[in-house]
N, C-alpha and C positions, 0 to 999 in steps of 0.2 A: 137130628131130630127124627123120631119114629113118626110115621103118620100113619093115624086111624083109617078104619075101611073107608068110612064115607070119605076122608082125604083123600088119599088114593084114587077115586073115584071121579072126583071134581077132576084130578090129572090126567084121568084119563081117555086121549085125543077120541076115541070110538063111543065115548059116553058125555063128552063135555059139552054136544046142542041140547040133549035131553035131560042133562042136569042145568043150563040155564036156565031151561023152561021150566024147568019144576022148583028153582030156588026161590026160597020169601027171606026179605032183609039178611035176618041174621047170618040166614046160609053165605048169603053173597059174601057178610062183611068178613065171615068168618072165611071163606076162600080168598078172600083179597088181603088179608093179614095175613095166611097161607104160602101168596104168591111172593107178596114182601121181602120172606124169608130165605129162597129159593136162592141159589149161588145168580150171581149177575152174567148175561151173556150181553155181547156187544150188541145195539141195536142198530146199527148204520147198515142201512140197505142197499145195496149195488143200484143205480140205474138200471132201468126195466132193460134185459137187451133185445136187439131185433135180430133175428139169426133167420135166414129162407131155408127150409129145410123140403129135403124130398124123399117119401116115403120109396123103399126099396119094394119088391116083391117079399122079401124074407121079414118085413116088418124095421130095417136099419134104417138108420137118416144120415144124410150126409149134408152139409153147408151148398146150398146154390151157390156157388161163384159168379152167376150171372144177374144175378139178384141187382134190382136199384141198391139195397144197403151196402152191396158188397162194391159197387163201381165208386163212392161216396168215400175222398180219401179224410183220412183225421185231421182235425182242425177246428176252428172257432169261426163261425159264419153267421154274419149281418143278409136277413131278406125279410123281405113283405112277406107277411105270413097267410097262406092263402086258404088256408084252413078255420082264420074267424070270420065274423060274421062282414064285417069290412071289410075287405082284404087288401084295400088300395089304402088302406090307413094305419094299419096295424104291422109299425116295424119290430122285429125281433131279433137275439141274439142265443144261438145254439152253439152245441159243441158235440163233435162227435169223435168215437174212440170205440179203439177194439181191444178185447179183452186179451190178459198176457199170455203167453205162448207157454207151454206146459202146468196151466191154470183150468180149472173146471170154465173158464169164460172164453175158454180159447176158443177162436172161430164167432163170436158174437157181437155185433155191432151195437153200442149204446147213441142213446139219443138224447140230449138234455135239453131242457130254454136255460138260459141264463135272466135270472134276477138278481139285481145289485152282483154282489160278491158270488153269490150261492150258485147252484145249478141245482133243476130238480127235473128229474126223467121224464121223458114224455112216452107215457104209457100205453094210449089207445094206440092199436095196429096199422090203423089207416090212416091217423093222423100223421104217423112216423112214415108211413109209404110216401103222402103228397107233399111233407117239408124235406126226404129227399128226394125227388125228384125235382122241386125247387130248387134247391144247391144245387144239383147236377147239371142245371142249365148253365149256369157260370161259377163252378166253383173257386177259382182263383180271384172272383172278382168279387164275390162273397166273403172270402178272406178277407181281401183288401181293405173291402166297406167296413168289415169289425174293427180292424185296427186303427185304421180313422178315425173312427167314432170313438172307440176307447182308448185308443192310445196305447195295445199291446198287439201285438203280433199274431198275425191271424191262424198261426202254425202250431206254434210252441206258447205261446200267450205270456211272452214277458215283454215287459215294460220297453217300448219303442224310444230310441234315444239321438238316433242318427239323423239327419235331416230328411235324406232320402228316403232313409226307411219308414219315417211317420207319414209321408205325403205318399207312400205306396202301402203302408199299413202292412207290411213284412220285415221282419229282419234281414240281413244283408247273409248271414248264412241257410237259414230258412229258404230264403230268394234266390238265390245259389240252388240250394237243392233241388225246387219247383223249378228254377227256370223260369222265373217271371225276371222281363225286362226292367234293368233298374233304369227309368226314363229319368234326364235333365228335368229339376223342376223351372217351372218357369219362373219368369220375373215378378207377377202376382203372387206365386206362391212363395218366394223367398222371401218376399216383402211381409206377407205372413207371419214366417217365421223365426224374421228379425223382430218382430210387433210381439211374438211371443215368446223373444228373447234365446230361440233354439238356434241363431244361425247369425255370424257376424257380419 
């Protein structure tokens, strides 16, 4: 499909705030039956990422490695979220993940909240500065708390199925690799999980 000047126009990024302001009805409907038409690109957004960067003399950046986001290992973390307005009431569930390694995201740290199933980026700079710095105080024990709660593993985030592993809220290979203590549960707690049928 050819498109007319004023088409063209509407598309074009250096003239499309001065053509909204100047559009009445028809224009708009006629650009949005325009857009319609336009081959489909994917609309899925990466999570915002948090990268520390430091300007060079020559104008270069390179990744802080000392950066909060950067000491902040990947995982799924349960903490009081200290950034609402309650903060002693307000528990939450994050995840964080660094972009793949020969990837335009290499070197960048993502931030999410978890809701139900979903995850959705946490965007503002300084809200992602003080929820890591939160995890950073106990991160292994922020893992822990997630898996508890949901009942996956606060590393790799699949389904906790082991005895042990639910009442420490990590997998037994995960746990392995952290180096978190697999403790004896006690006698309450087996009782638990004989009541909810995970342990003979």
């Amino acid at each position: 499909m050819k498109l007319t000047e004023d088409q063209g126009l509407i598309l074009d990024e250096d003239k499309q705030l001065a053509n909204l302001v100047r559009m009445n009805k028809g224009q708009a409907s006629e650009a949005i039956e325009l857009l319609k038409q336009l081959p489909k690109k994917p609309t899925a957004i990466p999570d915002t990422p948090v990268q520390a960067v430091e300007t060079d003399a020559d104008g270069s950046t390179k990744v802080d490695t000392e950066s909060v986001a950067e000491k902040v290992p990947n995982g799924y973390f349960f903490i009081v979220d200290p950034t609402e307005k309650d903060p002693e009431k307000v528990e939450k569930f994050f995840r964080v993940n660094r972009g793949k390694e020969g990837t335009r995201w290499e070197g960048y740290v993502f931030l999410s909240a978890q809701a139900s199933d979903d995850f959705y980026p946490v965007k503002d700079p300084g809200r992602r500065e003080v929820i890591f710095q939160e995890i950073l105080k106990d991160p292994t024990n922020a893992m822990n708390q997630y898996g508890l709660r949901i009942g996956r593993c606060g590393v790799c985030n699949r389904t906790l199925t082991d005895r042990h592993s639910i009442l420490r809220g990590i997998g037994p290979i995960c746990a392995a690799r952290l180096e978190v203590e697999a403790a004896a549960p006690t006698e309450d707690q087996l009782d638990i999980l004989r009541r909810l049928g995970l342990h003979d």
